[in-house]
C-alpha positions as CSV (number, residue, x, y, z in Angstrom):
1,X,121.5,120.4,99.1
2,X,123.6,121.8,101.7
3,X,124.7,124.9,99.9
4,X,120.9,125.4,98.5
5,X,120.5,125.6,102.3
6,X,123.3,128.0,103.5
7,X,122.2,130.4,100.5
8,X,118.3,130.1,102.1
9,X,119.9,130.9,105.4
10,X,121.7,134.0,105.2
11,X,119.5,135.5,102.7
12,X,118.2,138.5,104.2
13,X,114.9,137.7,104.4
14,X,115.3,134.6,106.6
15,X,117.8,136.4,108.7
16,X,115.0,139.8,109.1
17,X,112.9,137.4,110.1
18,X,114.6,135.9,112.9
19,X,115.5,139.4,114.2
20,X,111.9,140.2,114.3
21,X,110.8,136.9,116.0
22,X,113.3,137.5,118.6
23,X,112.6,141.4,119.3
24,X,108.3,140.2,119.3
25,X,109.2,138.0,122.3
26,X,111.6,140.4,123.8
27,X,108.8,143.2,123.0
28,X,105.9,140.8,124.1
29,X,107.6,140.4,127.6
30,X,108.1,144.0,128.3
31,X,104.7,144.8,127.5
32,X,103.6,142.1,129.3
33,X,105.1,143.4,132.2
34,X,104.0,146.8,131.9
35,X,100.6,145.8,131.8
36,X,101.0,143.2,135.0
37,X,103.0,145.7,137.2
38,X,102.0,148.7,136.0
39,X,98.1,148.8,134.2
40,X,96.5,146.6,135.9
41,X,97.8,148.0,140.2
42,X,96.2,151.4,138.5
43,X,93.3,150.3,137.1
44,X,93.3,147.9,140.8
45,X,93.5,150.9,142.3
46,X,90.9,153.2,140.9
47,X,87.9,150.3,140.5
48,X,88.0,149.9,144.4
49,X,91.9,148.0,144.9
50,X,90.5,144.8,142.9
51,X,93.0,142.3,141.5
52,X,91.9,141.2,138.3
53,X,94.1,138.1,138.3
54,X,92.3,137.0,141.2
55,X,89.5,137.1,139.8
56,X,87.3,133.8,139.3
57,X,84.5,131.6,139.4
58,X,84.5,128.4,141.3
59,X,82.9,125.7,140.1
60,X,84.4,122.7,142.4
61,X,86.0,123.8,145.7
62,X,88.9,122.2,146.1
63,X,89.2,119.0,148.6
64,X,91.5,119.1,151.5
65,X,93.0,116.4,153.2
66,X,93.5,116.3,157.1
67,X,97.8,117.6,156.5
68,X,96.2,120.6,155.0
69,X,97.5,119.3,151.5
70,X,95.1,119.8,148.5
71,X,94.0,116.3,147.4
72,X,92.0,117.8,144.8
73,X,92.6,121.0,143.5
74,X,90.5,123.9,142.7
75,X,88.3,123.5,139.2
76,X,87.5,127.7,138.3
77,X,87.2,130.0,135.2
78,X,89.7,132.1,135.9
79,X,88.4,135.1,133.8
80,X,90.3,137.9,135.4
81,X,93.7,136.8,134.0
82,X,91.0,137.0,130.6
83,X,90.9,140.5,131.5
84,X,94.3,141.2,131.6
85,X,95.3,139.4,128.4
86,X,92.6,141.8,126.6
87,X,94.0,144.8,128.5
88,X,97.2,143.5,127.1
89,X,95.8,143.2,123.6
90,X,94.5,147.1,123.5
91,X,98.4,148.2,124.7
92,X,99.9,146.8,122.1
93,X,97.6,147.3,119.7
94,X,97.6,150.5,120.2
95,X,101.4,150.8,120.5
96,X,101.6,149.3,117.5
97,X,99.0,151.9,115.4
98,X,101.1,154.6,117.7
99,X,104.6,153.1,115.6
100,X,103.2,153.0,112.0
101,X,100.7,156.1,112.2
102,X,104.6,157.9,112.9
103,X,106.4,155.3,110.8
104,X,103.8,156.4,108.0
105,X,104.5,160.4,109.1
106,X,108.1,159.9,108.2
107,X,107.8,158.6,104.5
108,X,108.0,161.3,102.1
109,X,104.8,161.6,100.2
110,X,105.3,161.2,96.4
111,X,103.8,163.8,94.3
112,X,102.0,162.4,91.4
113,X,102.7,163.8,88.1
114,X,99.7,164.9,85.8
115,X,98.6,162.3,83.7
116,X,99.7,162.1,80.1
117,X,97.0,162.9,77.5
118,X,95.4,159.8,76.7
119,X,96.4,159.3,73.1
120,X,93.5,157.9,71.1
121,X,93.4,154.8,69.1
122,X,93.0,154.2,65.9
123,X,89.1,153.8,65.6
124,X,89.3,157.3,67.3
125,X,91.3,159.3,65.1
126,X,89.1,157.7,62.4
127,X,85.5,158.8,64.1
128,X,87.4,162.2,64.4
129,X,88.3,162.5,60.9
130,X,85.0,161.4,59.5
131,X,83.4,163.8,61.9
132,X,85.7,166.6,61.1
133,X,84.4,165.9,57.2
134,X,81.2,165.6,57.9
135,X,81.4,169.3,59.6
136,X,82.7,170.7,56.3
């Protein structure tokens, strides 16, 4: 059982795998910061300086005690860090149709060959033969 397990280990598949989980996460964090410290202080910028992370609606306040210490905290729908996860979602996406529309550009296209003359069956040639007699 062990050696049925080494041999699923370092097949190449398994070990492609792994490379890719490990360059998504590495991928997903440097997109994730492009959009957080890059995106979103321009698109801040040009809808009136407006931090989408910030953005939310209350629905409980939260209760203070008298030490200025939050005995209960805040209860909001936080749907500007919503916007910035679908902001996030459109980058990549498009990065990633960007990387396989030139991925695709790359490949050499394959030039079909003209298709061989379908060769007819028997019942054919014997429909041509008796129509070829009954010509004569």
């Amino acid at each position: 059982m062990l050696k049925e397990f080494k041999k699923f280990i370092l097949t190449g598949n398994v070990i492609d795998l792994a490379i890719a989980v490990i360059l998504a996460g590495a991928i997903g964090g440097v997109v994730k910061g492009f959009v957080n410290l890059v995106m979103m202080p321009l698109i801040g910028h040009f809808s009136g300086g407006i931090n989408f992370a910030d953005l939310k609606v209350i629905l409980s306040e939260a209760v203070v005690e008298s030490e200025g210490v939050a005995a209960i905290p805040e209860n909001a729908i936080m749907y500007g860090a919503w916007i910035n996860t679908i902001i996030n979602l459109v980058i990549v996406g498009f990065v990633l149709f960007m990387i396989v529309k030139a991925y695709n550009k790359t490949k050499k296209k394959v030039e079909e060959a003209p298709a061989k003359p379908a060769v007819p069956t028997k019942d054919q040639e014997l429909l041509m033969e008796i129509r070829d007699a009954l010509m004569k």
